[in-house]
N, C-alpha and C positions, 0 to 999 in steps of 0.2 A: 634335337635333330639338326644336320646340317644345315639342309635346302627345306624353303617352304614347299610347297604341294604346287604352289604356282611354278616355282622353278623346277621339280625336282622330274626327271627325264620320267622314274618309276616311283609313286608313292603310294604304301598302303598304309592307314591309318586301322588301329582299332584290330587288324584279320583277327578275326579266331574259329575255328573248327574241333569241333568235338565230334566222337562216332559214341554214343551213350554217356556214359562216364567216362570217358576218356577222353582226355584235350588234347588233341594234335599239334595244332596252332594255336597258340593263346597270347592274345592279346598284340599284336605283332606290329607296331610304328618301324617302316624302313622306308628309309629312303635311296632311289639309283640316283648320281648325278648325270648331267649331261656331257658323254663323253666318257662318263666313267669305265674303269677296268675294277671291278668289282667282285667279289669270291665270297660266297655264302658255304661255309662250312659245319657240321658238326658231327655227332655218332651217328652211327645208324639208328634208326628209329627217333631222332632230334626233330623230324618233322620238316625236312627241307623239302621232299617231293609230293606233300604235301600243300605245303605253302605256296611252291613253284604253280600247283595244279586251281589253287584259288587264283592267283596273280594271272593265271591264262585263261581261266574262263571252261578247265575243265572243272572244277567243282566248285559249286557258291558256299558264302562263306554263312556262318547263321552269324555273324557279326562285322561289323567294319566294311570300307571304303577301298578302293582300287582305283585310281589316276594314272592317266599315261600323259606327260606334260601339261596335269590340271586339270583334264579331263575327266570328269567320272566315268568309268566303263568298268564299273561291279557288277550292272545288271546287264553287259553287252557278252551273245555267246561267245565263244574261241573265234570263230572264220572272222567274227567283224572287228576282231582284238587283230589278231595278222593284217586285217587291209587297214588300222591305222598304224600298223607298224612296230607290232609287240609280239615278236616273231620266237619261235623256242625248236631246240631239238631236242632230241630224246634219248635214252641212255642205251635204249637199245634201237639202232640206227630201220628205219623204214623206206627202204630202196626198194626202186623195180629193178633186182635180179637180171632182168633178163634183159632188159634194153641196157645201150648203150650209156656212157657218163654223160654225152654232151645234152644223150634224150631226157635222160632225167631231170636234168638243171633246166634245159628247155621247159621240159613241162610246169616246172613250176614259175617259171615267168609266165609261161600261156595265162595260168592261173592267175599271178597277180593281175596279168589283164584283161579276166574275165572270158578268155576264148578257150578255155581246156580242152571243151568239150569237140571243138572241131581239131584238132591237136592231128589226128590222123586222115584226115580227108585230103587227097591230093591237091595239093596248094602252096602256090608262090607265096601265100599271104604273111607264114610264119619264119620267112628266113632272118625278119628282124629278129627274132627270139633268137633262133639260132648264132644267129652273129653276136649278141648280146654274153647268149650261154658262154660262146667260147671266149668272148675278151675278159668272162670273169674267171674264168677255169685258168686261164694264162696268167693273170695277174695274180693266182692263188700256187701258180707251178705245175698246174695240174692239167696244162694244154699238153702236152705228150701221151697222154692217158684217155683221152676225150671219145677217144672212137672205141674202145676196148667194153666190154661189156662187164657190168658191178662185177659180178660173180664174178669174175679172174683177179679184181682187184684183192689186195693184202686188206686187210685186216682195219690196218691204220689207214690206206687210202680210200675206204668206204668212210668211216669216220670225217674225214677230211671233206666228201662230198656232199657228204651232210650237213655239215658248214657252207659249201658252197650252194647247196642247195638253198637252204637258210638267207644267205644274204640275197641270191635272184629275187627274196621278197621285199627288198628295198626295207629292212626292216631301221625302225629308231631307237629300239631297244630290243637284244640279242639275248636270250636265257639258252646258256650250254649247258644244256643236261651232261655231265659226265663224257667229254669229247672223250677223254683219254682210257677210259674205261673198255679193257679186255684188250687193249693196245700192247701189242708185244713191247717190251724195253726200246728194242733195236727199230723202232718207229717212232716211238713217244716223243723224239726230237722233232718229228714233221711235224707233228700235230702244234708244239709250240710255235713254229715257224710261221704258220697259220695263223694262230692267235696271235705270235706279234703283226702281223698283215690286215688285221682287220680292219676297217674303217676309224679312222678317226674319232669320227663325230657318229658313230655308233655308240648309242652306252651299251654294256655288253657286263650282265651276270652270270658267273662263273659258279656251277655247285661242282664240286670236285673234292674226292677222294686223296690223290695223287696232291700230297702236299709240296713236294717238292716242285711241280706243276704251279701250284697256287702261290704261293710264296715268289716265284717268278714273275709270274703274271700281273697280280693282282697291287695295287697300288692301295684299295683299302678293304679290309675284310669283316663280316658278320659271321659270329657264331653264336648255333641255334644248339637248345638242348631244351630237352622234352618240351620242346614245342614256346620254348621263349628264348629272346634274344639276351645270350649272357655275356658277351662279349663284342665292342667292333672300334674298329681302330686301322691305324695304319699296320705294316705288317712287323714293323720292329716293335711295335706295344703289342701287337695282338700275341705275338712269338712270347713274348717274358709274362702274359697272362698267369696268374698263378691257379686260375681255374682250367683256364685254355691247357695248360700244362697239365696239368691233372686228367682230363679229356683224352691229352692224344700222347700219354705217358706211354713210351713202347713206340709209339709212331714215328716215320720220319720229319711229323712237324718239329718235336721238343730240338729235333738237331739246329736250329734255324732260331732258338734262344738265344 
């Protein structure tokens, strides 16, 4: 392993998850560094949103350890995983539809600061949010759009908001479920554009599909199959894998050999 558990932004020692006989996650030592740009890949059924779903505290593991910079938080549910900062989106995006972008992003700052729930009560109280929402909608490109309601947005700028959504949670470690996923081609540039914008000093794992996506992105990668880690490396060892090769033979990764 690279980073010990003391340094390592995300480490799970040990994960593993079975549904009967069947091992989903087995046995799973990873480590995120601090900072890191990070890409977890593998086939379908490899057991990535799985793993993803231990790592967040939606499903416990019947084995092994979760740290978010050393910290044990295996036995901590999801809400208390996001307020220290181990924030995730999802592959299929969960917007309020009908309100506005900047309302949405607002709302989940309300959230990180605990005041959600007065969110709609007539009140000067929440224009710091507001002012908040929109210096990060601008700083993402996405201040032109701000007033427009989800539903009129494209495809890929829902996607996008959902990122923006994501970071209002001040998170220390980003899990992108699949940003670029059902992303028409002729958008799929936004979405990178984004991900090169993210925080710095965010570690941020990427599970993505979209190799060509990944291979840009990503500075080091893990790949998962039937539920163990068969491969991880930087992206030019990961590319000449001769297993990895075999995996995504037909895919746009083996072009990237």
């Amino acid at each position: 392993m690279t980073h010990t558990l003391q340094t390592a932004a995300l480490h799970t020692g040990g994960l593993h998850k079975a549904w009967g006989a069947l091992v989903v996650v087995d046995n799973v030592f990873f480590d995120l560094a601090p900072g890191a740009r990070h890409a977890l890949i593998g086939p379908n059924g490899a057991g990535k949103t799985t793993f993803i779903n231990l790592v967040t505290g939606e499903l416990k593991p019947d084995q092994g350890e979760v740290r978010l910079y050393g910290e044990q938080i295996t036995g901590l549910p999801a809400n208390q995983r996001v307020k220290r900062g181990l924030v995730r989106t999802f592959q299929i995006n969960q917007l309020f539809m009908g309100l506005t972008v900047i309302d949405n992003v607002a709302m989940s700052i309300a959230e990180r600061e605990g005041s959600a729930w007065q969110m709609f009560k007539p009140s000067g109280t929440y224009r710091e949010h507001y002012e908040e929402a929109y210096a990060l909608l601008a700083q993402m490109q996405l201040g032109a759009i701000a007033a427009r309601a989800v539903r009129e947005l494209a495809y890929g700028q829902q996607r996008l908001l959902e990122i923006a959504i994501a970071l209002a949670l001040k998170p220390r470690v980003l899990l992108l479920d699949e940003p670029a996923a059902g992303v028409p081609v002729s958008e799929s540039a936004l979405v990178m554009e984004v991900l090169e914008r993210l925080p710095a000093e965010v570690a941020v794992l990427l599970i993505e599909h979209d190799m060509e996506l990944v291979f840009r992105f990503a500075t080091r990668i893990t790949v998962l199959e039937r539920g163990r880690v068969v491969c991880e490396g930087d992206p030019h060892d990961v590319a000449r894998d001769d297993h990895v090769r075999a995996i995504y033979f037909g895919e746009r990764g083996h072009a990237h050999a």
